[in-house]
N, C-alpha and C positions, 0 to 999 in steps of 0.2 A: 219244506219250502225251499224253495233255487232261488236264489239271491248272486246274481255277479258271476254265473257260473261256480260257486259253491253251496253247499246244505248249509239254510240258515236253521236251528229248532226256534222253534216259539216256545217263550218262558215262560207258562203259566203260571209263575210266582210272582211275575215281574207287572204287579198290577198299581194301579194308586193305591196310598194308605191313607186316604182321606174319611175319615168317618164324622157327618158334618154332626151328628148326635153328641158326639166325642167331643168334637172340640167344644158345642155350646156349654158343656157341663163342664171341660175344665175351666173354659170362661168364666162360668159360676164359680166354680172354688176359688179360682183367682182373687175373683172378689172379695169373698168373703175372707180369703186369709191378707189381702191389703188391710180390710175394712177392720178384721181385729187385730192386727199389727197395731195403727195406728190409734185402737179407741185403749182407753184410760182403765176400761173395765169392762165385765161382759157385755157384747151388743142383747143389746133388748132384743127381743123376742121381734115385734115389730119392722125393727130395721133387718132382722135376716129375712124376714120373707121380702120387704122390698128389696133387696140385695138379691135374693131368686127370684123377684118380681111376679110374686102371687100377689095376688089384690084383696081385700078384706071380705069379701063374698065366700071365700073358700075356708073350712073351720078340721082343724087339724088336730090332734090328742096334744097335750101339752107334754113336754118333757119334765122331769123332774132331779137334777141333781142331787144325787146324795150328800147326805148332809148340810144342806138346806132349810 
């Protein structure tokens, strides 16, 4: 490409780094590590998924910590 009468190249690297998937997930994590910063003891099961904002219709395997 001529630009000003010199060779400008175009920088195929030189793109946005926006990835809007990216960001809504680290928004989630965010969350979730204020929400257990702040609570006394493990969040309940319940408040993480409203924290990822799943609704009670959707039914997931339980986790199980060891030694429990």
């Amino acid at each position: 490409m001529v630009h000003g009468g010199s060779v400008v190249m175009d920088d195929q690297l030189n793109v946005p780094l926006e990835d809007v998937e990216l960001l809504a997930e680290v928004e989630l994590t965010t969350n979730l590590i204020i929400a257990a910063s702040e609570a006394d003891a493990s969040l309940p099961q319940d408040e993480v998924d409203r924290l990822l904002g799943l609704d009670d219709s959707r039914t997931f395997p339980t986790q199980h910590v060891r030694g429990s």
